[in-house]
N, C-alpha and C positions, 0 to 999 in steps of 0.2 A: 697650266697643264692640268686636263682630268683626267686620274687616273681611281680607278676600283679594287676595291678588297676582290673581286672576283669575274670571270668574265660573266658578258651581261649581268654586273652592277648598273647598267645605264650609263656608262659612259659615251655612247655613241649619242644616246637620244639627249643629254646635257650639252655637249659640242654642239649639238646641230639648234640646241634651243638658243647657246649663247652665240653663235653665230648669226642668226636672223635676230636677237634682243639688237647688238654691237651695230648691225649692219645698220634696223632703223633707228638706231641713234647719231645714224650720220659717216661712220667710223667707215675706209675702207679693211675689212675682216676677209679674213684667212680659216679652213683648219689645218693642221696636218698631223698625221701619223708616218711615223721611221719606218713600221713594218706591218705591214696588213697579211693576215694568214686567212683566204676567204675563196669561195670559189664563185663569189659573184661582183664580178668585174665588169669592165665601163673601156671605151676606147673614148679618149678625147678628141679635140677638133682638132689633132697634128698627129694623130694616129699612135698615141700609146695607151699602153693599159693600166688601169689604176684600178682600187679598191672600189666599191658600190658605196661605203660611208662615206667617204671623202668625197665622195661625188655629189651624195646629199649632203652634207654641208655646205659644201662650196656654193651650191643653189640657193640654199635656205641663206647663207650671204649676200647672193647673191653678184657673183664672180665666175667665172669661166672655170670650168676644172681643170687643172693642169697638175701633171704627173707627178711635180716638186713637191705638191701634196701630201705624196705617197708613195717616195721613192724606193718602199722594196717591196714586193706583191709576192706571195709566196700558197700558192694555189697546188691543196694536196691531191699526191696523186694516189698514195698508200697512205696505210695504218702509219707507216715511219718514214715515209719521203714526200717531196714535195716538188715541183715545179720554180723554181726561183726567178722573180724574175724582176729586173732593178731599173730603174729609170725607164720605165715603159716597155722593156724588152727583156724577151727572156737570154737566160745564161745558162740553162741547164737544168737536169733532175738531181736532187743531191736527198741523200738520208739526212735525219736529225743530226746525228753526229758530226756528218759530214759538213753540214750548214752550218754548226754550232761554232769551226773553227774560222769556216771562211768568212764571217759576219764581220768578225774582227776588220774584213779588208774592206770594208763598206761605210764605214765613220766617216772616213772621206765624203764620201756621195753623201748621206746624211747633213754634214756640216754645211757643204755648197748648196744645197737647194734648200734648206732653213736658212741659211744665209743671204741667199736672191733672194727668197721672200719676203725674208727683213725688209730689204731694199724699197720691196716696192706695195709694203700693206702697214695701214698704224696699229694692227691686230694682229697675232695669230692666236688660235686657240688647238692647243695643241691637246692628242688624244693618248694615253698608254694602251697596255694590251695584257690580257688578263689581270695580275695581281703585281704590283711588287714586292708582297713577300713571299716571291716562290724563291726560296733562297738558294737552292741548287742548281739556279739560271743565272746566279748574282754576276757571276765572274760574266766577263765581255756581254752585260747587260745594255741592251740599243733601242728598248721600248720604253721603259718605267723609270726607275733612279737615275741608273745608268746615262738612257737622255735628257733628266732633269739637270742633272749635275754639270754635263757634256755643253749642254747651251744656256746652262744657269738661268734658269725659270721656275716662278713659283708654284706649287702647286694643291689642286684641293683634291683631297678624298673622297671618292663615293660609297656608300657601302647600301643595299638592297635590303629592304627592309620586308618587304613582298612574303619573302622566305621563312622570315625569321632571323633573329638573333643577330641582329643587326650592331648591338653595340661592342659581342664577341669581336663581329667582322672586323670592325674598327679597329676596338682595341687592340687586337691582338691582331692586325695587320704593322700598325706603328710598333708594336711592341719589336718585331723583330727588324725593323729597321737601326740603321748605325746612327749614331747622333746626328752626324752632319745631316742624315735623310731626312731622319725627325725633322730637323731646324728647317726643312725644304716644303714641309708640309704646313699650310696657311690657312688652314683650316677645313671644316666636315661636312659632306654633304649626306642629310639621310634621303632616298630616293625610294619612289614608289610607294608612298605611306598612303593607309586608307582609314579612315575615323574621324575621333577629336584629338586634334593636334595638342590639346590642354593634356591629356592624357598622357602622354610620350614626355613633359615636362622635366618628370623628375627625374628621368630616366638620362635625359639630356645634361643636367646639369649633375649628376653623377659621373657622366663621361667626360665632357668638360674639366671636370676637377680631377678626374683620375688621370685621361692624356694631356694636359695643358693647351688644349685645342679649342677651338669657337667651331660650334655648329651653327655654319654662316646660312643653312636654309632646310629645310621639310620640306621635299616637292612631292604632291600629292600623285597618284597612280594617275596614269594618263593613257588615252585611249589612241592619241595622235599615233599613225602609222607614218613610222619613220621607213627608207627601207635598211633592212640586216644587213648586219657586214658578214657572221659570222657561216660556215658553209653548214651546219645543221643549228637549227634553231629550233625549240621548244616545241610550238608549231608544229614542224616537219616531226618530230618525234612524236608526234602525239597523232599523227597520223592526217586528221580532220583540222582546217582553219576553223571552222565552227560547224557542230556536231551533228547528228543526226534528227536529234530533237528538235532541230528547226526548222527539217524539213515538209514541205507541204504538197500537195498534189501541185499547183503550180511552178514551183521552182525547177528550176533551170539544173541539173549537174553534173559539173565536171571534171572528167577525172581525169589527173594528172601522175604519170607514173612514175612513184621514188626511188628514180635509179640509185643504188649506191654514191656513185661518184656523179650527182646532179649538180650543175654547176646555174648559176644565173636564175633561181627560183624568184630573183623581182621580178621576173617576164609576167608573172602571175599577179602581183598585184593586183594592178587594176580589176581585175575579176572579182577580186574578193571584196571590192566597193560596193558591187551592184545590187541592189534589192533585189529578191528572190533567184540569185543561182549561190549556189552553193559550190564551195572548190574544194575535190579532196582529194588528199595525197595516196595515192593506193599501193601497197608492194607485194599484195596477195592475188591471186587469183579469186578466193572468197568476198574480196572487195568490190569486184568489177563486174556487181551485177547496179541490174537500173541507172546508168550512166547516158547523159544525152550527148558526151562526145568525148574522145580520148584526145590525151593530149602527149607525148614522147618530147619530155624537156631536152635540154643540154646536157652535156656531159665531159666530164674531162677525160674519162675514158670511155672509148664507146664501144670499143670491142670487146671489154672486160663485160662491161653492162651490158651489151646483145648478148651476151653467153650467159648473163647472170638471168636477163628475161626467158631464154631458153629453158634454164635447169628449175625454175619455180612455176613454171608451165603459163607462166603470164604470154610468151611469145605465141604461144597456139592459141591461147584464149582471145587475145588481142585480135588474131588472125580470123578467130571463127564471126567475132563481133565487126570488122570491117564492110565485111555486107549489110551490114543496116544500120551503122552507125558510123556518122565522120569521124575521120583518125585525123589526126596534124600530127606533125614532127617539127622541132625547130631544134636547128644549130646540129648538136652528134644524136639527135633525134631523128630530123629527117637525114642525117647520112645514114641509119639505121633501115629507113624506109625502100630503100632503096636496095639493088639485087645484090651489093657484095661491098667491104668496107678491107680493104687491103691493106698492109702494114710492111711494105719491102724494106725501109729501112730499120724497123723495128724501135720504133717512138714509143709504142705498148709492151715490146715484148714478144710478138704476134705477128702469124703471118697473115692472115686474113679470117672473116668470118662473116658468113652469108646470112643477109638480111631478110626483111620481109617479102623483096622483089614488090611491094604495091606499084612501086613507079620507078619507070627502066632509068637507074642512075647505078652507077659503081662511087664508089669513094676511095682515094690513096691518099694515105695520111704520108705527109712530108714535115719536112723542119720547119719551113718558114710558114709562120703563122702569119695568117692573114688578120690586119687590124684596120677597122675603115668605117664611117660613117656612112648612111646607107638610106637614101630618100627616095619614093616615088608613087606612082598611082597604079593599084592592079585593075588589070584586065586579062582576056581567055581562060581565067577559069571556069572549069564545069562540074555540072553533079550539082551538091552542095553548096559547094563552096563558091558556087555561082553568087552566091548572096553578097561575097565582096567585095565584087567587080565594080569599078569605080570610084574605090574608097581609096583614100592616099594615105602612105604608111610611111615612117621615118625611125631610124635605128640605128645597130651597126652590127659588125660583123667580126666575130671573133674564134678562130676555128685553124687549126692546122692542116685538116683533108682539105685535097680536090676532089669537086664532084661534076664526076664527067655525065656528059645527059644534059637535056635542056630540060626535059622534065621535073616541074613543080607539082604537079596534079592528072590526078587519074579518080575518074567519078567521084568517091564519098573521102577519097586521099589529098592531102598537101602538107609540103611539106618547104619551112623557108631557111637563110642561113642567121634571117634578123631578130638579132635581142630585142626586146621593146616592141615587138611588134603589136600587143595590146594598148601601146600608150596612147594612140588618135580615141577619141571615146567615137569616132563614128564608125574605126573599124569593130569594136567592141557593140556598138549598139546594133549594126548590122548584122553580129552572127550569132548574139541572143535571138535578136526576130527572127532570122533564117532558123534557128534551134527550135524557137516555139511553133513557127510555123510549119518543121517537118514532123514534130511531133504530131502539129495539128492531122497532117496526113495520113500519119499511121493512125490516127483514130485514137488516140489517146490521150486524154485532155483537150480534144480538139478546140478549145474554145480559150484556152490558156492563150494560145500567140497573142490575145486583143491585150494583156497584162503587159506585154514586151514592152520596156524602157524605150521613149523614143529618141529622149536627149540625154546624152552621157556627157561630160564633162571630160576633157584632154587629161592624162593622167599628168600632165604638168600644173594644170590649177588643181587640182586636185590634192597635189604634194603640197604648192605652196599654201593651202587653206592648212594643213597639217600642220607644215613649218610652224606658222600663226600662232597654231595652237599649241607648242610641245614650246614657244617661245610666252606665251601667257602663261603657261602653267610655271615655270621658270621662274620669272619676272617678278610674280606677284607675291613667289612662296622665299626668294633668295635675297640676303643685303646685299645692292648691288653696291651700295657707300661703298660698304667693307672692301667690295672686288676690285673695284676702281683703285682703292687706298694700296692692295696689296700687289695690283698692276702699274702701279706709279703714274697714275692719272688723276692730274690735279680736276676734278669736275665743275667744281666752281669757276675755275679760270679757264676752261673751255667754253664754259656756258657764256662768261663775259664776253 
């Protein structure tokens, strides 16, 4: 089990390294996490919902995803409540509190689906979730000690070096655990270090001799883009994936709008691969000038967020900008798009709240969530968006509204229900060209389009070159004797 002094200590991006190390050593490998709290979610190939890391893990293993993985998803809908939702299916909206007691009734479900995977993988590599020494979660703890103990597995430390103060983190994460946790921990991971490793030495064996622990590796800062579990990431906070200063008279940019409650921001990825476009997150109205196309994410609320676009004047702005620049919507984006977003049984709260009208659709949000894999090839679109006619797209679909209308698109408008719809690099390459080439139009940069990428890469080799990498950087910096030894894997006598 990895577990971190803090979230994002790199515990996701370690899981996902030692799962593609494990997988090409032959082994068949696993991850799993008890409780994922993320708003970027994945439907499998039998139609449930699971977290977005365990989904990249499970690939970078190279194994089907499946739910068992990641049998409680807990997807917030407020500042204090969340979405619960357990074996692939949801069970309700509960407060903190509320949750805090019913978890207790979930160890059950926890123990069965770590227990089938026992059955059928020689690996799992199991993940925690923030800290384990938030000590006033301790009682009916189902992520960190709690689950170490529960399924009796050893476990190593992470602690984020990037930040600083890394041997604090450490120590004084063990400090507050109880002995038996101590005795559960097998040693230290420092993550994200940049320099000479000679330098950090002494520092090391200071630690070592003050918690009685082995610093089993130093993994150096790594560029490899994993995707995020967590529902706001640094990133997202900071406004810009990569800044302003990068930009050049040819680049490509696009803006994408940080709803509050944005759910599924890996839709974006692949974008932010591409040489020359730029992806920014905008939540101002002073951000969404010079942009070559908007983009209206996901949402787990949508009617909160169409009211929150209204009151920051982003909704009119958006509106004025529509005539001459392509809008897209996907998922409670393009239910947005669309003339009216209703709520009769009050899933939000809400009775309804009128949209942009760009393209004649209504939306009624109901209980049953639709969960589904989602393949096929576009054609009649117009306007724009004509540029991706032809191209074949594969995803899936995860969304409570019906959206009545057949309408997808109206002139420089479209709007889809599919996650991943970036993931084909030909749909991707297609609407960069179409972008430089309508720039070309307006007379603006016109000569820019001939720069347009012509071969993009599927964002699935794309990940798996990541994998690669975030599994090199791993490998080369960690004892893996030691992990072997402390996972009860004779390696010599496998090797024979």
């Amino acid at each position: 089990m990895i577990q971190g002094t803090m979230s994002s200590a790199g515990k996701s991006f370690i899981v996902t390294g030692l799962c593609r190390i494990f997988s090409d050593l032959g082994y068949k490998v696993c991850p799993f996490k008890s409780q994922n709290m993320a708003l970027n979610s994945y439907v499998t190939k039998d139609g449930y919902e699971m977290g977005r890391a365990q989904v990249a893990q499970a690939e970078a293993a190279g194994v089907e995803s499946d739910v068992r993985m990641n049998p409680i998803l807990l997807k917030p809908t407020t500042d204090v409540g969340s979405q619960v939702i357990v074996m692939g299916k949801p069970v309700g909206n509960m407060k903190a509190a509320e949750y805090y007691e019913y978890k207790k009734s979930l160890i059950p479900v926890i123990k069965k689906a770590f227990s089938e995977l026992e059955e059928e993988y020689d690996i799992i590599i199991v993940e925690g979730a923030g800290s384990p020494a938030e000590i006033n979660l301790r009682d009916n703890d189902i992520v960190n000690m709690g689950l170490a103990e529960m399924l009796d597995i050893p476990v190593l430390l992470a602690g984020d070096i990037n930040l600083g103060g890394v041997f604090a983190q450490l120590l004084g994460t063990i400090e507050w655990l109880t002995e038996s946790e101590k005795d559960r921990i097998k040693g230290l991971i420092i993550n994200k270090f940049r320099g000479d490793v000679n330098l950090l030495k002494p520092g090391i064996d200071m630690l070592e001799d003050r918690c009685g622990k082995k610093v089993i590796g130093v993994i150096p800062y790594s560029d490899a883009k994993i995707d995020e579990e967590d529902s706001v990431t640094r990133e997202l906070e900071n406004g810009a994936v990569s800044g302003n200063e990068s930009l050049n008279r040819d680049d490509i940019v696009i803006a994408v709008i940080k709803l509050p409650h944005m759910s599924n921001f890996t839709d974006f990825a692949p974008l932010e691969m591409i040489d020359g476009v730029l992806l920014k997150y905008v939540s101002s109205v002073s951000e969404l000038s010079g942009m070559d196309i908007i983009i209206v994410p996901g949402t787990k609320s949508t009617i909160s967020d169409l009211k929150w676009l209204k009151e920051n004047g982003l909704f009119n702005r958006i509106n004025e900008l529509a005539g001459n620049i392509p809008v897209m919507g996907i998922c409670g984006g393009y239910q947005m798009l669309g003339k009216m977003v209703l709520d009769p049984e009050h899933i939000e709260g809400e009775d309804l709240e009128e949209g942009f009208a760009f393209i004649d659709t209504k939306t009624v949000l109901v209980n049953e969530k639709t969960l589904k894999r989602t393949e096929g090839k576009i054609s009649g679109l117009s306007g724009f968006f004509e540029c991706l006619n032809g191209t074949s797209f594969s995803g899936y679909e995860i969304h409570s509204g019906q959206t009545e209308g057949v309408t997808y698109n109206k002139e420089n408008v479209f709007g889809t229900y599919v996650h991943g719809f970036f993931d084909k690099g030909e749909i991707v390459a297609s609407l960069i060209d179409g972008l430089h080439n309508t720039r070309g139009a307006r007379g603006n940069n016109k000569h820019s389009y001939d720069k347009a990428p012509k071969d993009i890469m599927d964002y699935s080799d794309i990940k798996n070159r990541e994998y690669d990498k975030a599994a090199k950087a791993i490998r080369e910096n960690i004892d893996l004797d030691y992990l072997f030894e402390i996972m009860g894997i004779n390696k010599e006598k496998e090797e024979k």
